[in-house]
C-alpha positions in Angstrom: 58.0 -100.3 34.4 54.3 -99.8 32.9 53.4 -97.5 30.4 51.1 -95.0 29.5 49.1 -96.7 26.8 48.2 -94.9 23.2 45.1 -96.2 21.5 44.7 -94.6 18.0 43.5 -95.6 14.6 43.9 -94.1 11.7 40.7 -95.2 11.0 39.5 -92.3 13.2 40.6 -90.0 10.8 38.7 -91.3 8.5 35.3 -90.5 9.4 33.9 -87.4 8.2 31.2 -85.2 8.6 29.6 -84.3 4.7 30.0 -81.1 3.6 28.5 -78.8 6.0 29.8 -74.9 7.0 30.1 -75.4 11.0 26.8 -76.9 11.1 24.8 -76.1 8.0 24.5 -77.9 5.1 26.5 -76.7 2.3 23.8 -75.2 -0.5 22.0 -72.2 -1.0 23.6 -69.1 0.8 25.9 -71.2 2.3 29.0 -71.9 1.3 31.7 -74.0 2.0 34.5 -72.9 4.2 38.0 -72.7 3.2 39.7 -74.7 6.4 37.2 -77.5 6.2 33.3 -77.5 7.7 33.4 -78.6 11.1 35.1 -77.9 14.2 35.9 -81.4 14.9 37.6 -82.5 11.6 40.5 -85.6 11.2 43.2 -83.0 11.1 43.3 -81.5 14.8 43.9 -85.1 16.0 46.2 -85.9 12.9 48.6 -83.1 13.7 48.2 -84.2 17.2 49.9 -87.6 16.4 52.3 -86.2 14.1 53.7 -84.2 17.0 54.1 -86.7 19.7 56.0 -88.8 16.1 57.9 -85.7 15.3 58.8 -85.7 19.2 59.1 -89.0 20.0 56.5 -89.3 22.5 55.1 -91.7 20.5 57.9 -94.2 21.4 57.6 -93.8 25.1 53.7 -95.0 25.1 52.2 -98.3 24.9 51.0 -97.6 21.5 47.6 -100.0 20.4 44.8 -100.2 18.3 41.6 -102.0 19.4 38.6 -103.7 17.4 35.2 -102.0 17.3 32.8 -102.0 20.5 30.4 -104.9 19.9 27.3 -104.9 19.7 26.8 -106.0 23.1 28.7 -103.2 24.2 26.7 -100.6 22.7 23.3 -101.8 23.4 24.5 -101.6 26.9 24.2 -97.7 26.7 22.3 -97.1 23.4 18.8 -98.6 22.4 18.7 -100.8 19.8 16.6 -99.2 17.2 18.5 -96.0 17.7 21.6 -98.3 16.5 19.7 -99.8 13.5 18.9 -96.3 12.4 22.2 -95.1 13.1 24.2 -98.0 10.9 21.2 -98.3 8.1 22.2 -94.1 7.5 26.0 -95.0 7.7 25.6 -98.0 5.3 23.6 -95.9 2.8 26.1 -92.9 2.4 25.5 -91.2 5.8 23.3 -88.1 6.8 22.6 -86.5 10.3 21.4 -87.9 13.7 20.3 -85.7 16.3 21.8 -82.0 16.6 25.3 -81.2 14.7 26.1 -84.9 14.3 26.9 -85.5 10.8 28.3 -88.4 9.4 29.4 -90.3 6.0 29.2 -93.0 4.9 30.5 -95.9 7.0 30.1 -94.0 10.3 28.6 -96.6 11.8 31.4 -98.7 12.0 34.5 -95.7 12.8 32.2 -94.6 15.8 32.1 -98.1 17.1 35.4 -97.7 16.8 36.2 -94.6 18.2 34.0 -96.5 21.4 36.1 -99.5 21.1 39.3 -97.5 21.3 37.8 -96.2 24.6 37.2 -99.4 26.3 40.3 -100.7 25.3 41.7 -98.2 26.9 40.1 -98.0 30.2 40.3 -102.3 30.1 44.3 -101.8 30.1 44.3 -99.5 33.1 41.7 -101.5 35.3 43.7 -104.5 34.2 47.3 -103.2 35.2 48.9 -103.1 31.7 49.4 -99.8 32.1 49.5 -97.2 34.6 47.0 -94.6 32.4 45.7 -94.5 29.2 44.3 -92.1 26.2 42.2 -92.5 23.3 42.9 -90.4 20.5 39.6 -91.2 18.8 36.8 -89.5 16.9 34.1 -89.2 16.4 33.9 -87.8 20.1 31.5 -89.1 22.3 31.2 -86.9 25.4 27.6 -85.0 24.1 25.9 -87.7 23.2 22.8 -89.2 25.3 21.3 -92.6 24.7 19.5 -91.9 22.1 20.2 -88.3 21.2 23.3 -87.5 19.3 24.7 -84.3 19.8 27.6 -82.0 19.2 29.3 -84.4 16.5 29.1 -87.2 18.8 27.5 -90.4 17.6 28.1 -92.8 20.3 29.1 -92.1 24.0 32.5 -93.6 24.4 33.1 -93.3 27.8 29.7 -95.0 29.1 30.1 -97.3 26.2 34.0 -98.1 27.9 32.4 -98.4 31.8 29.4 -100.2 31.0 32.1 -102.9 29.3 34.0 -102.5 32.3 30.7 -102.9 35.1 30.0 -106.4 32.7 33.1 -107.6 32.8 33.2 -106.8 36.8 36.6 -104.7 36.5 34.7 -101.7 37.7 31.5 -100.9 40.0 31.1 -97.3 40.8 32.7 -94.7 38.3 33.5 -91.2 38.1 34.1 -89.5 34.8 35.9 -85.5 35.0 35.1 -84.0 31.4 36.5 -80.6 31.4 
């Protein structure tokens, strides 16, 4: 009997967005906030994972990790330059691409991540290893275009994952339901 398969890293919980109040900077008039400066912050997905622990849900998935997207992969969906900008920020302590997309340092490398996790995922499913799969990953990807970050998401995970997939000829035509 398949499973469904887990793909998590706590790598993902790593990667933070600066110090920002929702999505200001932190200076000035204003000020931190007391449960943390973004929406999207390690914790929600943390407590997430302790749960299904706690619960044991965790033992009833096909629990992985996966190595970053490649190169390759990413170019596939994001333009080159964009990506040298993008990892030349993380590698020098991090900053802000596009709209409400900070990052820290080594962002680079947990978003290509986060992307990796994706494809890994959707590779098991088109592969038969499991019957479904979900990637409890972040930074998000959902908002971002090509070359436009957006809404704290630095890379687009899913057309990072299908793009992978199309290459590899596991997949031709796609739909994607993000609700």
């Amino acid at each position: 009997m398949r499973k469904t398969g887990f793909f998590w890293d706590e790598r993902c919980f790593w990667h933070g967005g600066g110090n920002y109040a929702f999505t200001l900077p932190v200076g000035g008039l204003v000020q931190p906030l007391v449960a943390g400066g973004l929406p999207e912050q390690p914790e929600t997905k943390r407590r997430l994972k302790n749960l299904m622990d706690v619960t044991g849900l965790t033992g009833e998935l096909a629990c992985a990790s996966a190595p970053e997207a490649s190169h390759e992969d990413l170019v596939r969906v994001h333009p080159a330059g964009f990506l040298d900008e993008f990892k030349q920020m993380s590698d020098a302590g991090g900053g802000e691409l596009g709209l409400r997309t900070p990052f820290g340092k080594g962002g680079y490398e947990i978003a290509a991540l986060s992307a990796g996790l994706a494809k890994a995922a959707l590779f098991s499913v088109l592969r038969g290893a499991n019957d479904n799969a979900y990637a409890l990953s972040r930074p998000p990807g959902h908002h971002c275009l090509p070359d436009w970050p957006n809404g704290f998401c630095l890379l687009n995970n899913i057309a990072i994952a299908i793009r992978a997939a199309q290459a590899a000829g596991l997949a031709h035509r796609v739909a994607v339901v993000d609700w």
